[in-house]
C-alpha positions as CSV (number, residue, x, y, z in Angstrom):
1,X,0.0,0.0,0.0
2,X,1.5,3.2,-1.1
3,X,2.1,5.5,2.1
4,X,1.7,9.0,2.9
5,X,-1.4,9.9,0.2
6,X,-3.1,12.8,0.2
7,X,-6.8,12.9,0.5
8,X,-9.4,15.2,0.6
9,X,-11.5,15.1,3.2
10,X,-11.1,13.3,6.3
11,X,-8.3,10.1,6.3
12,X,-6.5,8.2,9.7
13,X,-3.4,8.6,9.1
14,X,-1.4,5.3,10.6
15,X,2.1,4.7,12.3
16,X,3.3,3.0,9.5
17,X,2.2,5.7,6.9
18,X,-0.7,4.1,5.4
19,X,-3.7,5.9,5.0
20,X,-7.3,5.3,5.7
21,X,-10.1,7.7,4.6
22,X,-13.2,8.1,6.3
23,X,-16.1,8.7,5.2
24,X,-18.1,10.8,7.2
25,X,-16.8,12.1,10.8
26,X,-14.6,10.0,12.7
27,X,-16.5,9.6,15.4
28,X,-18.8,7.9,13.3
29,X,-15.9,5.3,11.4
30,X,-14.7,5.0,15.2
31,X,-18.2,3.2,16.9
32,X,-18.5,1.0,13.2
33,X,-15.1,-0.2,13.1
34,X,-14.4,-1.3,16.8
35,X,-12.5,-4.4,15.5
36,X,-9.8,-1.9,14.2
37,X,-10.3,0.7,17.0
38,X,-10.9,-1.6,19.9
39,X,-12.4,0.3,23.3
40,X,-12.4,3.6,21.5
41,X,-15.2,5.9,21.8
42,X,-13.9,9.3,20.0
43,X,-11.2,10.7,18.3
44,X,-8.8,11.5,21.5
45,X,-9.0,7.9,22.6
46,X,-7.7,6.6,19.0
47,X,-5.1,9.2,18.9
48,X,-4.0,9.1,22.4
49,X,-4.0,5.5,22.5
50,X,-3.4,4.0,19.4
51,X,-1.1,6.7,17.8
52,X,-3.4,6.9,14.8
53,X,-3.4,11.0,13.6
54,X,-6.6,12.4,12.2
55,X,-6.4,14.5,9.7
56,X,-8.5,16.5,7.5
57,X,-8.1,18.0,4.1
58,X,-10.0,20.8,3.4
59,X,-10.2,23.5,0.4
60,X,-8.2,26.1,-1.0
61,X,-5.2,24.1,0.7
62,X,-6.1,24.1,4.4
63,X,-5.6,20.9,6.5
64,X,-6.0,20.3,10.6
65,X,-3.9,17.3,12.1
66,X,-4.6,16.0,15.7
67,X,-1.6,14.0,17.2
68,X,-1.1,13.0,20.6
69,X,1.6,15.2,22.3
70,X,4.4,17.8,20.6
71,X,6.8,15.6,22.8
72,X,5.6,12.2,20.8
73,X,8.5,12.1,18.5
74,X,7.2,9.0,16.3
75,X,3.6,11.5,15.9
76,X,5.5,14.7,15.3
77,X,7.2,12.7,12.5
78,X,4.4,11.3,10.7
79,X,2.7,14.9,10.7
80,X,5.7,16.1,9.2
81,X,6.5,13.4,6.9
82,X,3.2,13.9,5.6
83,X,3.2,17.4,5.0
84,X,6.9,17.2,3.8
85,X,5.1,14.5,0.7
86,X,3.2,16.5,0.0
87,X,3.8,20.4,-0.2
88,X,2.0,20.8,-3.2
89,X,-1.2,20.0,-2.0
90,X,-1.6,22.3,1.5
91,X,-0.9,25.9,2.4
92,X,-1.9,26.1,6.1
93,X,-1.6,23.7,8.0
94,X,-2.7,23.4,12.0
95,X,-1.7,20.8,14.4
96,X,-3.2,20.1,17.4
97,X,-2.6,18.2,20.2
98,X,-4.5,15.7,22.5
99,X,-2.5,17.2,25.9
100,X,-2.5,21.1,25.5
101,X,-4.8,23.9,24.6
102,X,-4.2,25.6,21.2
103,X,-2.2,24.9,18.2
104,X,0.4,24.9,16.1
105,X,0.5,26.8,12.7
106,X,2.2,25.6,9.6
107,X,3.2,26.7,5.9
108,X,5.2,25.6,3.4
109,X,8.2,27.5,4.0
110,X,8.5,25.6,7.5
111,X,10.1,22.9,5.1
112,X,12.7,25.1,3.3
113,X,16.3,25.1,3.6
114,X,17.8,26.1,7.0
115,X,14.2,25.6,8.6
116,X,12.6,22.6,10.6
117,X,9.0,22.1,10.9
118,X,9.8,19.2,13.4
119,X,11.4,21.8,16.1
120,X,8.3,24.5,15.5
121,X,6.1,21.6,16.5
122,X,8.7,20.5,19.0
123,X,8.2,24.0,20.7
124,X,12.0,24.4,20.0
125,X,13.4,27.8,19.6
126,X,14.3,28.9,15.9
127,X,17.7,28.6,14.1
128,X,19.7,31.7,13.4
């Protein structure tokens, strides 16, 4: 299965890079697929506990990713990796987080030379 596609629309995004769309809200794809999602009731509990990210695509190049902490390295990396695949396809870009209040805001430059969308998610001070 080919990793790190681009959707529209709302997709789980998996450890491994695969990608699962969902048709409708998550909430909804959660309580019909509980042989995937196990225990889960709503979108924090499949983030927070099985490392899945949400993510959803919307128009004119804005997308919203929700991954479990800023200090989850293997989250912060498939938000990035995905984003880094696909530059063409988003402009703005928020990431939120299951364990704090408010978010992080994204572009395309965040990927140029010199810069490091990891450490702006990371909360890590920028390079000179």
């Amino acid at each position: 299965m080919e990793k790190f596609v681009w959707k529209k629309g709302a997709i789980w995004l998996f450890p491994d890079g695969s990608t699962e769309i969902v048709p409708g809200f998550h909430d909804e794809w959660i309580a019909s697929h509980q042989d995937r999602a196990p225990g889960c009731k709503n979108v924090f509990d499949v983030v927070s506990g099985l490392g899945w990210l949400s993510v959803v695509a919307y128009s004119q190049g804005y997308v919203e990713f929700m991954i479990r902490s800023r200090s989850d390295e293997h989250s912060v990396k498939l938000c990035v990796e995905h984003l880094r695949r696909n530059l063409d396809k988003w402009q703005n870009a928020l990431v939120m987080t299951m364990d704090e209040e408010g978010y992080i805001k994204l572009k395309p430059e965040d990927f140029g030379p010199g810069k490091s969308a990891e450490e702006k998610i990371l909360g890590l001070p920028a390079r000179a």
